[in-house]
TORPADREN-859329 format. One record per atom (N, C-alpha, C): residue number from 1; residue in three letters; atom name; x, y, z. Coordinates in steps of 0.2 Angstrom, whole numbers, plus 5000, padded with zeros to 4 digits. Example, Ala and Ser with C-alpha at 12.3 -4.5 7.8 and 13.67 -1.06 7.14 Angstrom:
2
{r 1,"Ala","N",{5066,4972,5039}}
{r 1,"Ala","CA",{5062,4978,5039}}
{r 1,"Ala","C",{5066,4984,5039}}
{r 2,"Ser","N",{5064,4989,5035}}
{r 2,"Ser","CA",{5068,4995,5036}}
{r 2,"Ser","C",{5064,5000,5039}}
! end
This chain:
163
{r 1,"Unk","N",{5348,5501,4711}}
{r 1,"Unk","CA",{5342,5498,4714}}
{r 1,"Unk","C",{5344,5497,4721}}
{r 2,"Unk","N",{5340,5498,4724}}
{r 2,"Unk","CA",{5340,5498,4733}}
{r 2,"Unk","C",{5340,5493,4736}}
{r 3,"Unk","N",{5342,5491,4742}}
{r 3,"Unk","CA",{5340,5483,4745}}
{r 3,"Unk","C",{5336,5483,4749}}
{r 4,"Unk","N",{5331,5477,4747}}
{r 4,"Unk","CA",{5326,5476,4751}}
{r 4,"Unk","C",{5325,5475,4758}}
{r 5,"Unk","N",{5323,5479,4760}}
{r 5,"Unk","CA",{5324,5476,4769}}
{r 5,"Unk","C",{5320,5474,4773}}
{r 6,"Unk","N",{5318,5468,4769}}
{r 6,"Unk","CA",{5312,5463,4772}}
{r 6,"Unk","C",{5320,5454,4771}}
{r 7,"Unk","N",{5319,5452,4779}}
{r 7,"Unk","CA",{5322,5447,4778}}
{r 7,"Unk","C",{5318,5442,4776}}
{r 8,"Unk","N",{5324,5435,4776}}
{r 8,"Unk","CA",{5319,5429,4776}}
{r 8,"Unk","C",{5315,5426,4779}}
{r 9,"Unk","N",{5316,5431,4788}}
{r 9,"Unk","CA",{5313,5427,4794}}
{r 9,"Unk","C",{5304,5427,4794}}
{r 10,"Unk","N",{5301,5432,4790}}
{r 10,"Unk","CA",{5297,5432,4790}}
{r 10,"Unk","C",{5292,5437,4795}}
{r 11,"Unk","N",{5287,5437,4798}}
{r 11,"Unk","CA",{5284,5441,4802}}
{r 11,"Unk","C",{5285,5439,4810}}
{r 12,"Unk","N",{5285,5442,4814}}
{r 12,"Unk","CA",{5286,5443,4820}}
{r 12,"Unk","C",{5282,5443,4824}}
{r 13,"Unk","N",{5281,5443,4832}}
{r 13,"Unk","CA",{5276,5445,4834}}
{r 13,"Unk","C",{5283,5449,4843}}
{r 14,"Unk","N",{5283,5457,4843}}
{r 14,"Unk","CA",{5286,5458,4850}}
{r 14,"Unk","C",{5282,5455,4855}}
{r 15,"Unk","N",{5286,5457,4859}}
{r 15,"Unk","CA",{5285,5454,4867}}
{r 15,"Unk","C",{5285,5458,4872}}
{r 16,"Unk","N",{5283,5467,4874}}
{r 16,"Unk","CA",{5286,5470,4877}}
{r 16,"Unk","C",{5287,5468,4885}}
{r 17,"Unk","N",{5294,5471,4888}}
{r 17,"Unk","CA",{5292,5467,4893}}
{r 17,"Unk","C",{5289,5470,4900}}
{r 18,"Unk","N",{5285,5476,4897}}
{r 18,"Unk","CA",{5280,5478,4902}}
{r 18,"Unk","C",{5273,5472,4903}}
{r 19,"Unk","N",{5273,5471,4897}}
{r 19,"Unk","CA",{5266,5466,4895}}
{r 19,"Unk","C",{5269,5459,4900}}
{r 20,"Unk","N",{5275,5457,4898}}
{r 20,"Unk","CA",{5277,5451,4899}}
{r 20,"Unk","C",{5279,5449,4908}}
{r 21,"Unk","N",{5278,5455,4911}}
{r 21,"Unk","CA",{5281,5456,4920}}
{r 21,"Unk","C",{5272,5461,4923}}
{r 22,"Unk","N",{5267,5461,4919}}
{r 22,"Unk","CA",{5263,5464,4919}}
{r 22,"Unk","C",{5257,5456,4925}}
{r 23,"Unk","N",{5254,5458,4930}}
{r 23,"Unk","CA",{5248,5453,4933}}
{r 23,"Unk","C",{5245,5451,4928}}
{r 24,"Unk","N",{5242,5453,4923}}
{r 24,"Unk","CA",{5237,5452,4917}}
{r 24,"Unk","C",{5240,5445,4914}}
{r 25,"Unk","N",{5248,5447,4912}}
{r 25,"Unk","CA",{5251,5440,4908}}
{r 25,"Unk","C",{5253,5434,4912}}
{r 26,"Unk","N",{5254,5438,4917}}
{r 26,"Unk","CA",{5257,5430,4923}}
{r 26,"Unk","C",{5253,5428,4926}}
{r 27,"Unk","N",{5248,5430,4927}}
{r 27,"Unk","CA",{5240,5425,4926}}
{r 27,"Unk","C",{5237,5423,4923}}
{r 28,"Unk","N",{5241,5421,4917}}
{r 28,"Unk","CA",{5237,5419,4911}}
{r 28,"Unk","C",{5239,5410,4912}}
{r 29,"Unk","N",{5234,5407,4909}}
{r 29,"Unk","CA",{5236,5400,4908}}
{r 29,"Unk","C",{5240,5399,4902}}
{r 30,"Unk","N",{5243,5394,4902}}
{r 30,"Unk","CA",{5248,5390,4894}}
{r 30,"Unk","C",{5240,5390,4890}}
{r 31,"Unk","N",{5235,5386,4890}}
{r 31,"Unk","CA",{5233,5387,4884}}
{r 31,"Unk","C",{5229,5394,4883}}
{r 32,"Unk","N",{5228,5398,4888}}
{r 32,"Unk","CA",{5227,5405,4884}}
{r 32,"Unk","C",{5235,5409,4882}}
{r 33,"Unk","N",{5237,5407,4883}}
{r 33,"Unk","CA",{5245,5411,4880}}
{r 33,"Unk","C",{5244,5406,4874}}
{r 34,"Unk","N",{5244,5399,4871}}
{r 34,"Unk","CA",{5244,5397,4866}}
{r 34,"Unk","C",{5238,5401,4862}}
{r 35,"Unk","N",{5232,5402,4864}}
{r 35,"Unk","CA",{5228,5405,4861}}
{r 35,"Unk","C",{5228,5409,4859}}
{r 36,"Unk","N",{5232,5415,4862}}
{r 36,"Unk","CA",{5232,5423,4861}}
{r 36,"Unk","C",{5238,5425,4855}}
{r 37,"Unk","N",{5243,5418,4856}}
{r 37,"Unk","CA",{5247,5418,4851}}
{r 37,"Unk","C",{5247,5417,4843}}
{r 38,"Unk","N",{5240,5413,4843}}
{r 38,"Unk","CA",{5236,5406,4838}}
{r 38,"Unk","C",{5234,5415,4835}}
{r 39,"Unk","N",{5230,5419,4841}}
{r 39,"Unk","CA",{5226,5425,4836}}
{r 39,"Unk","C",{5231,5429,4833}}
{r 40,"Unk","N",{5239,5431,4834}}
{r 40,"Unk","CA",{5240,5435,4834}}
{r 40,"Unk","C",{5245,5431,4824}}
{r 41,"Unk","N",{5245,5425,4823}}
{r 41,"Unk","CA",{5246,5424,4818}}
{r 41,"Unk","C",{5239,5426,4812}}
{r 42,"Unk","N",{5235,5426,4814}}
{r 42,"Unk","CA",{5228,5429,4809}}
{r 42,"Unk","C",{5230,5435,4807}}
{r 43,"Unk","N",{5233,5439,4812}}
{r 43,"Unk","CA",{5234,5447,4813}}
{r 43,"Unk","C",{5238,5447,4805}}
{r 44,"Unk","N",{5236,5453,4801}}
{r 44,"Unk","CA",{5240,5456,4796}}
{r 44,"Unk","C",{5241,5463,4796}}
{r 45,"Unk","N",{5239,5466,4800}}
{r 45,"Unk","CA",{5241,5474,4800}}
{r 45,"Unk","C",{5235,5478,4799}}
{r 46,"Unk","N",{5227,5474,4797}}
{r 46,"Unk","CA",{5223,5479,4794}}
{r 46,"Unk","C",{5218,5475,4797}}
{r 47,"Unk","N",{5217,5470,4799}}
{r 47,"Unk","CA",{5208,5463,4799}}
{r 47,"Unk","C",{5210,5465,4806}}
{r 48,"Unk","N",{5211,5469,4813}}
{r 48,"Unk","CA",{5211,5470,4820}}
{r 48,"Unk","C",{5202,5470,4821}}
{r 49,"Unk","N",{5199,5468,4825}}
{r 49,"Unk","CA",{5193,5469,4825}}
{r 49,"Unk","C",{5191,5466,4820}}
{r 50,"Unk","N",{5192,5460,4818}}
{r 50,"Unk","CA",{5186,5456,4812}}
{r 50,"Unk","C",{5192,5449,4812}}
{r 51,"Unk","N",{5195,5448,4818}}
{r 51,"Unk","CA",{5201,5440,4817}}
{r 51,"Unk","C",{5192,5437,4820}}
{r 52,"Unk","N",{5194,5429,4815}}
{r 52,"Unk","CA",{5191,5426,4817}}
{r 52,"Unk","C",{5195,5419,4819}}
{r 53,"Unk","N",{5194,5416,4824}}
{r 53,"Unk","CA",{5193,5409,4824}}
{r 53,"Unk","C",{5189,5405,4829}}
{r 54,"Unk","N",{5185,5399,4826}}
{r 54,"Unk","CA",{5181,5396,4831}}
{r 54,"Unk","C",{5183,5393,4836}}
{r 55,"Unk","N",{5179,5391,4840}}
{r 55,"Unk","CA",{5183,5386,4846}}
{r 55,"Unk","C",{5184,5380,4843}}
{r 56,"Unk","N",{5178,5379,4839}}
{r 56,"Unk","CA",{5181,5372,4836}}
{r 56,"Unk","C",{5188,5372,4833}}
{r 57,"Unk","N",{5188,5377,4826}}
{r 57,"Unk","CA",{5196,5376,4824}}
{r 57,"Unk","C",{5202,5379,4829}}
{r 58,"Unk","N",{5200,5382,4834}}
{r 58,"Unk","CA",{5206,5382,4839}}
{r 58,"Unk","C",{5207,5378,4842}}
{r 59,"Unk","N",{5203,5374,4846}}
{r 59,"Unk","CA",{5203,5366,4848}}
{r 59,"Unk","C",{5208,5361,4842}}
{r 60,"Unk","N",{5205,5361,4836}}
{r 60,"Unk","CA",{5210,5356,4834}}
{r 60,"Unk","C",{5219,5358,4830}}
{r 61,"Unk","N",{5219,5364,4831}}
{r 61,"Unk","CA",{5224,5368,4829}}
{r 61,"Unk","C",{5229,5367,4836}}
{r 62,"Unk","N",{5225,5369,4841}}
{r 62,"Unk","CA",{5231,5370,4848}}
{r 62,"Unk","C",{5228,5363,4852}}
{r 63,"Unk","N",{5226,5360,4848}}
{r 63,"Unk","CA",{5226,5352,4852}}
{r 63,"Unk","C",{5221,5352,4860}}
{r 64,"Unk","N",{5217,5358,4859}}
{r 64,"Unk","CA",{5215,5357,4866}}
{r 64,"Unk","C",{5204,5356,4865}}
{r 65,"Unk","N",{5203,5355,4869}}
{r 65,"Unk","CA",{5196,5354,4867}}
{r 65,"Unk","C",{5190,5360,4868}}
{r 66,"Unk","N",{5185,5360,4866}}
{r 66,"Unk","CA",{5183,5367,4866}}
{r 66,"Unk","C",{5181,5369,4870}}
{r 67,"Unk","N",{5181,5366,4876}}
{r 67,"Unk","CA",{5178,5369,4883}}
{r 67,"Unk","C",{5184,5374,4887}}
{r 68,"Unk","N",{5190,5370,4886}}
{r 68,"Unk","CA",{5197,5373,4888}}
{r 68,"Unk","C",{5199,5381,4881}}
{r 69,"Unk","N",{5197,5379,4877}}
{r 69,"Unk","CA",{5196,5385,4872}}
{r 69,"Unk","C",{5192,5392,4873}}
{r 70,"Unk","N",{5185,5389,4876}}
{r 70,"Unk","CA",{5182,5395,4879}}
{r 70,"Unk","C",{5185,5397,4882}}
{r 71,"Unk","N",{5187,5394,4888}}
{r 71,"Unk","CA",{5191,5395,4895}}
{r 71,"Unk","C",{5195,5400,4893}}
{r 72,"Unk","N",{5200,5397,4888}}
{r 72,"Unk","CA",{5204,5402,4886}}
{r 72,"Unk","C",{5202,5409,4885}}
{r 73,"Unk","N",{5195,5411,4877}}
{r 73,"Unk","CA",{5196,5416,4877}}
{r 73,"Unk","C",{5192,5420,4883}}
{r 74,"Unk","N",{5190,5416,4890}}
{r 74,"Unk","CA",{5186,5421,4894}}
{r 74,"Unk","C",{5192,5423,4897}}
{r 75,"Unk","N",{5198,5420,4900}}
{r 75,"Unk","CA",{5204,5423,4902}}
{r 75,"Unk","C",{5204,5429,4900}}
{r 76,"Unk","N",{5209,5429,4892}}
{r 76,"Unk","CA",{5210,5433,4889}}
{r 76,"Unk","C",{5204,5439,4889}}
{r 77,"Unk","N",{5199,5439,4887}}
{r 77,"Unk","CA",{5194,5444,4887}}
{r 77,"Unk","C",{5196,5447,4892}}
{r 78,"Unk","N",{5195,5445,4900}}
{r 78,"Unk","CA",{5195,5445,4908}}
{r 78,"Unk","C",{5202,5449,4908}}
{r 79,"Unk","N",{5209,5446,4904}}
{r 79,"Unk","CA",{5214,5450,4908}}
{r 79,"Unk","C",{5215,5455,4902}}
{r 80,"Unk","N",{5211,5458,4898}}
{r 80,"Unk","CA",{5211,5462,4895}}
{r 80,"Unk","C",{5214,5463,4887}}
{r 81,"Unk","N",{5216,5456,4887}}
{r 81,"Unk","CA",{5223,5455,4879}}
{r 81,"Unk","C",{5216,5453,4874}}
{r 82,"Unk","N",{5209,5453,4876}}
{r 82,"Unk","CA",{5204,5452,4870}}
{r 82,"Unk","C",{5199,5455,4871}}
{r 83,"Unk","N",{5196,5460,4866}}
{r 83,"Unk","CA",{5190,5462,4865}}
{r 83,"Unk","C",{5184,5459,4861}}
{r 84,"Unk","N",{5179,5455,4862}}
{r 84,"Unk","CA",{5175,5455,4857}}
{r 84,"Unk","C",{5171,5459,4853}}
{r 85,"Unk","N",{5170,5460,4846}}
{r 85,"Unk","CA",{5168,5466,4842}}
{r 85,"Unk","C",{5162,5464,4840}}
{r 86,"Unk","N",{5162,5457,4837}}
{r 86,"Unk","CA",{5154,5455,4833}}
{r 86,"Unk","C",{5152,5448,4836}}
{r 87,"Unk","N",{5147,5446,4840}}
{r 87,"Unk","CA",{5146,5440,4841}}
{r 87,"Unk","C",{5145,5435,4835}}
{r 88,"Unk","N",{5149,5428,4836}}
{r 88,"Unk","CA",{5146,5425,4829}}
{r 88,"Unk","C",{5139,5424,4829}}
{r 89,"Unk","N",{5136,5419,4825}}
{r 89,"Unk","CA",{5131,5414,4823}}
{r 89,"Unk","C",{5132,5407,4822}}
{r 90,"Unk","N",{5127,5404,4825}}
{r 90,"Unk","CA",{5129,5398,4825}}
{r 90,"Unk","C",{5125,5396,4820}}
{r 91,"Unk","N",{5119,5397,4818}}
{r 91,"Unk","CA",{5115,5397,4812}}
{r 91,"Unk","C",{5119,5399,4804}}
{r 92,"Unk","N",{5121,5403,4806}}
{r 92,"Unk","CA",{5122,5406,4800}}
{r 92,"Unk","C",{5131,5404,4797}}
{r 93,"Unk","N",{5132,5400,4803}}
{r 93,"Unk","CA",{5143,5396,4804}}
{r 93,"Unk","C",{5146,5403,4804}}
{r 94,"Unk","N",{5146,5408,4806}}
{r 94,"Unk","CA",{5149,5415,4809}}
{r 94,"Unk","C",{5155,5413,4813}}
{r 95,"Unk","N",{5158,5414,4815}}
{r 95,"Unk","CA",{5162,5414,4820}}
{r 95,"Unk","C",{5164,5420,4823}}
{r 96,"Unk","N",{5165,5420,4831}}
{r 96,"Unk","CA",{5164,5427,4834}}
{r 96,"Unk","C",{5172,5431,4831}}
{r 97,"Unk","N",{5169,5438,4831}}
{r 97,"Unk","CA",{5174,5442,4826}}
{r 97,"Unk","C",{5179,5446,4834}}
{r 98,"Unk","N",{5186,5447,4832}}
{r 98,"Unk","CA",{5190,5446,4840}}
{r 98,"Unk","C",{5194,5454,4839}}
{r 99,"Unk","N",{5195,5457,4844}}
{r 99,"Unk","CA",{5199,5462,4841}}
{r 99,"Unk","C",{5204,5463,4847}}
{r 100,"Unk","N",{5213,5462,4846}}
{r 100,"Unk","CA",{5216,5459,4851}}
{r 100,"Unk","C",{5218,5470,4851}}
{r 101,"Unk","N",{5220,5468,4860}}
{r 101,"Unk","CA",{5221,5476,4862}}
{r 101,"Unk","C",{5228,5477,4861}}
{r 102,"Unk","N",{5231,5472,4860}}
{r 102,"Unk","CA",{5240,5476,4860}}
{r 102,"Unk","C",{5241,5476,4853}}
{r 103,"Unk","N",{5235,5479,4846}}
{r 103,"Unk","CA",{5239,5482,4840}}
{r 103,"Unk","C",{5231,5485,4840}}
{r 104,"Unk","N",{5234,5492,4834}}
{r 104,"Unk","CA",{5229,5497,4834}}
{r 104,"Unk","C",{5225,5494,4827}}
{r 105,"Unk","N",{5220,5497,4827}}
{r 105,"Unk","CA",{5215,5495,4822}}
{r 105,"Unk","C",{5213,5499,4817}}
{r 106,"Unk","N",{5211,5496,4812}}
{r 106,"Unk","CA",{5208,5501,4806}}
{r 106,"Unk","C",{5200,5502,4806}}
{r 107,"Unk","N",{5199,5507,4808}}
{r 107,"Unk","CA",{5191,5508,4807}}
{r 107,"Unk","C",{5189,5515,4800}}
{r 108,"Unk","N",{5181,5516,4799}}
{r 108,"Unk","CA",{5182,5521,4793}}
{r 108,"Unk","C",{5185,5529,4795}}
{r 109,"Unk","N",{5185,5531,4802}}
{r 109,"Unk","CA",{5189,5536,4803}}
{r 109,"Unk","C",{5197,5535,4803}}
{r 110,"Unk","N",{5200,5531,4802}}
{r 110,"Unk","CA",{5207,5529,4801}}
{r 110,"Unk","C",{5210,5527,4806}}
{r 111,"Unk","N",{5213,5524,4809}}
{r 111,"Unk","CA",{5219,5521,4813}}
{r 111,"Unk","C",{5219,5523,4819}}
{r 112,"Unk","N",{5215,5518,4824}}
{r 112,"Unk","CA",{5217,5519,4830}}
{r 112,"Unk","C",{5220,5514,4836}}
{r 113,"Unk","N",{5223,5519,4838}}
{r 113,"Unk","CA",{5231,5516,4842}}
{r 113,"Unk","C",{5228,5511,4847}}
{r 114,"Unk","N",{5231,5505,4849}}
{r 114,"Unk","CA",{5231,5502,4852}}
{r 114,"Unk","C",{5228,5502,4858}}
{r 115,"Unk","N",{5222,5500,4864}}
{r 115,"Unk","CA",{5221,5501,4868}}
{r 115,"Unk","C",{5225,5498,4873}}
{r 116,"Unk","N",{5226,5494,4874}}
{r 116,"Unk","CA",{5232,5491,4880}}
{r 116,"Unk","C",{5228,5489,4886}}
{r 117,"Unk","N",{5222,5487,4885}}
{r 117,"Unk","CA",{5217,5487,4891}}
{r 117,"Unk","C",{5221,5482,4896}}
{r 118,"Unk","N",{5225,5478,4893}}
{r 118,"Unk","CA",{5228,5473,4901}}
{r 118,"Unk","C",{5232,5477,4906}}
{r 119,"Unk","N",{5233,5482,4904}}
{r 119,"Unk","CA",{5238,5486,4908}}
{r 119,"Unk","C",{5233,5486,4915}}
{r 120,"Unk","N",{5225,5489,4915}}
{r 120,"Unk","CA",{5223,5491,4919}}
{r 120,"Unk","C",{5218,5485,4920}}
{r 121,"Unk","N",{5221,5478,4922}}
{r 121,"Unk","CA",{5220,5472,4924}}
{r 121,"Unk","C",{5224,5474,4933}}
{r 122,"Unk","N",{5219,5470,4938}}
{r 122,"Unk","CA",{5219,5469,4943}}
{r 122,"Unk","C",{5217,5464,4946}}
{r 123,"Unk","N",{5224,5459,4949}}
{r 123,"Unk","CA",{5221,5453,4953}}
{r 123,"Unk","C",{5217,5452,4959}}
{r 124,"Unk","N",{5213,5449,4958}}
{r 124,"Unk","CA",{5208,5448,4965}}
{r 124,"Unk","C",{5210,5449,4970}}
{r 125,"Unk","N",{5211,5454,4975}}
{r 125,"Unk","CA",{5212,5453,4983}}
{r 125,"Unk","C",{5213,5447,4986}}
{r 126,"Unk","N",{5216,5445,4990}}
{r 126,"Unk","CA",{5217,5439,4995}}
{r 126,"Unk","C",{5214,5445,5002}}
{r 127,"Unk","N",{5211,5439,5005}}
{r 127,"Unk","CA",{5209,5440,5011}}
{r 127,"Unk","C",{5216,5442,5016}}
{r 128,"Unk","N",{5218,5445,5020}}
{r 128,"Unk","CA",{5224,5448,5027}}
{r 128,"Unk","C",{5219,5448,5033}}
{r 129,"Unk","N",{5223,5446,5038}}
{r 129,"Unk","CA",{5225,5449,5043}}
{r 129,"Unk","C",{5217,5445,5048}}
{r 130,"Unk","N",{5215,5444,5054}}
{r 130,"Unk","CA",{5215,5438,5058}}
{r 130,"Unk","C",{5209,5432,5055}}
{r 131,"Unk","N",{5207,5436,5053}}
{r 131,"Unk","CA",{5199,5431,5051}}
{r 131,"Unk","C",{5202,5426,5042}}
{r 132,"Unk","N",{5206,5429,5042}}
{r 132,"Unk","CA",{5208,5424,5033}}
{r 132,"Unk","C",{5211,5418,5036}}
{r 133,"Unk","N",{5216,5418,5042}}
{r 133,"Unk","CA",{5220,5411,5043}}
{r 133,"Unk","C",{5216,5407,5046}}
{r 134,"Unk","N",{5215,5400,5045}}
{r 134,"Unk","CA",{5211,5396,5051}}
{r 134,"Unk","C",{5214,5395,5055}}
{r 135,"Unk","N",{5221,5397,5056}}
{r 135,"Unk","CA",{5225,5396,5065}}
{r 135,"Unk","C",{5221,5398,5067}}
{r 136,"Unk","N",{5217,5402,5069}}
{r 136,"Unk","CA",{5213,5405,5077}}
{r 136,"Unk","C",{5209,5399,5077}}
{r 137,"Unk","N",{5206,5394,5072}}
{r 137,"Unk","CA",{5202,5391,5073}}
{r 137,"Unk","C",{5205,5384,5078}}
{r 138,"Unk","N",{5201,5382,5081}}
{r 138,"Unk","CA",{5205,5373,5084}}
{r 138,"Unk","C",{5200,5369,5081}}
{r 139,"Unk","N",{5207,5366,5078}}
{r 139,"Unk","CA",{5203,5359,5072}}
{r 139,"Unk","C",{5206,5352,5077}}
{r 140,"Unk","N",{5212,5354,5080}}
{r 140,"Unk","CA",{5212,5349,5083}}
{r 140,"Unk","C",{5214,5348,5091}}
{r 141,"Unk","N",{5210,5342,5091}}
{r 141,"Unk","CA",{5208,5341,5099}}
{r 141,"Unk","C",{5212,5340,5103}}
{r 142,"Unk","N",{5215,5344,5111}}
{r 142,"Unk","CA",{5219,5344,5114}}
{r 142,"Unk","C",{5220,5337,5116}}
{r 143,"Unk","N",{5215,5333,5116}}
{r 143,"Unk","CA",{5217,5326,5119}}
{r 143,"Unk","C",{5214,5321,5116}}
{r 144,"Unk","N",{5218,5314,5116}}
{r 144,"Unk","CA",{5215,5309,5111}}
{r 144,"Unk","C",{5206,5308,5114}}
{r 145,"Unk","N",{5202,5308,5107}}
{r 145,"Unk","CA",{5195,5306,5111}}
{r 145,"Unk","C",{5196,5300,5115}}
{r 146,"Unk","N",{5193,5298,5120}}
{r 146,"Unk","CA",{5189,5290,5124}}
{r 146,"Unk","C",{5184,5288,5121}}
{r 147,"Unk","N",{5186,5281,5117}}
{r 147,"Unk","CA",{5181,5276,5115}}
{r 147,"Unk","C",{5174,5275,5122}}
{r 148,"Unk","N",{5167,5281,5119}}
{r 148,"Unk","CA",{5164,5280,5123}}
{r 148,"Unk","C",{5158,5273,5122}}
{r 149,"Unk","N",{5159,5270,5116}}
{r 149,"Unk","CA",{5155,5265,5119}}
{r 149,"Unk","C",{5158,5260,5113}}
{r 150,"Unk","N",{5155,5253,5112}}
{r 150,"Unk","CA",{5160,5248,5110}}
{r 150,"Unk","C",{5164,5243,5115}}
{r 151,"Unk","N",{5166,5239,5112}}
{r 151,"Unk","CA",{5172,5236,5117}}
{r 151,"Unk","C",{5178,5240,5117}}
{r 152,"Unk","N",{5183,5239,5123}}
{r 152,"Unk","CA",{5189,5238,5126}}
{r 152,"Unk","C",{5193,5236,5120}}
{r 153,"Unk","N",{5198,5243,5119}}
{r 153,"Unk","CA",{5201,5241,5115}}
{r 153,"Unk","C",{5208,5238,5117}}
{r 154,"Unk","N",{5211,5232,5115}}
{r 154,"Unk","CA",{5218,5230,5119}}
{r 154,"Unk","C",{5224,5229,5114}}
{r 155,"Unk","N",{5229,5229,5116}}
{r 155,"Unk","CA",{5234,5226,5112}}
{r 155,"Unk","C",{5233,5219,5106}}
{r 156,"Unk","N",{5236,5219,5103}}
{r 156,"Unk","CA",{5236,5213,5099}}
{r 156,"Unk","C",{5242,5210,5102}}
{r 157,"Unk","N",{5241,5202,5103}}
{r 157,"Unk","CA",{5245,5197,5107}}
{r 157,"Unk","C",{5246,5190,5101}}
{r 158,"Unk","N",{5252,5190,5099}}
{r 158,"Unk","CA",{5252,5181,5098}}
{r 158,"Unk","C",{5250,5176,5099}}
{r 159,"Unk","N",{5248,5173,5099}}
{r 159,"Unk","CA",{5244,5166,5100}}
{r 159,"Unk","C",{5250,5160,5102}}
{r 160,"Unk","N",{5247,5161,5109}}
{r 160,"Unk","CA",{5252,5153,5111}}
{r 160,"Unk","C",{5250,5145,5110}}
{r 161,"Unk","N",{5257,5145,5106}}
{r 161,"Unk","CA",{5259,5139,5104}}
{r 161,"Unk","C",{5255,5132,5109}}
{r 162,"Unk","N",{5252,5128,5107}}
{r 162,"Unk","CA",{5251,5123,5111}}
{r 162,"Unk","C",{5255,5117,5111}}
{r 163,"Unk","N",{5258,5114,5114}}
{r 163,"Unk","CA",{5264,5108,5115}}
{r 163,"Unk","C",{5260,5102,5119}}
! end
């Protein structure tokens, strides 16, 4: 008899460290990294493209509320680590159906590989060079303003004692 070579630790999820030193991941926010991790427990190796979960049950599983859950999945969509396949139903209690890009999927042509769509994520440009600094601009005035109208302003003096 053979030994089995499934341990006890059970399933795993890697890490590659191209994805993990990639713009795409480190712009990601903790609760979309909570999130992306939450979908990557549904994953069994065959449902890619049909992972469900709502934002309400991800709101009460990752403690966060559903506004910050959407937030989440538009990140993710935005930096490439989510694709949407089927829109839920609100009518019908559907929840939208999720297909994550760093594992390959089964469809009825058979197995296909991984798209890796965060690879070709791209950070918004910052503005350079003289018009982005406001130094050119003068905010502040080379001289104290003169109180043009009102009283005379004066020191504040102690009040002499009367004897």
């Amino acid at each position: 008899m053979g030994k089995s070579k499934r341990t006890s630790e059970g399933q795993y999820l890697p890490l590659p460290y191209a994805q993990l030193k990639s713009d795409a991941w480190r712009s990601l926010s903790g609760s979309a990294v909570r999130l992306w991790l939450e979908l990557h427990t549904r994953y069994n190796g065959g449902n890619n493209g049909a992972l469900m979960l709502s934002y309400a049950e991800a709101g009460e599983i990752l403690g966060m509320g559903k506004a910050t859950v959407q937030r989440a999945y538009a990140e993710l969509v935005d930096r490439g680590f989510l694709v949407l396949e089927r829109e839920g139903n609100w009518y019908h209690r559907r929840a939208h159906e999720w297909r994550l890009t760093t594992k390959p999927m089964q469809n009825a042509k058979g197995k296909v590989m991984a798209t890796q769509d965060w690879r070709s994520y791209r950070p918004p440009k910052t503005k350079r060079g003289p018009g982005s600094e406001p130094s050119h601009l003068v905010l502040v005035p080379l001289e104290n303003p003169r109180a043009g109208h009102g009283s005379a302003t004066e020191p504040v003096r102690p009040k002499k004692k009367r004897s």
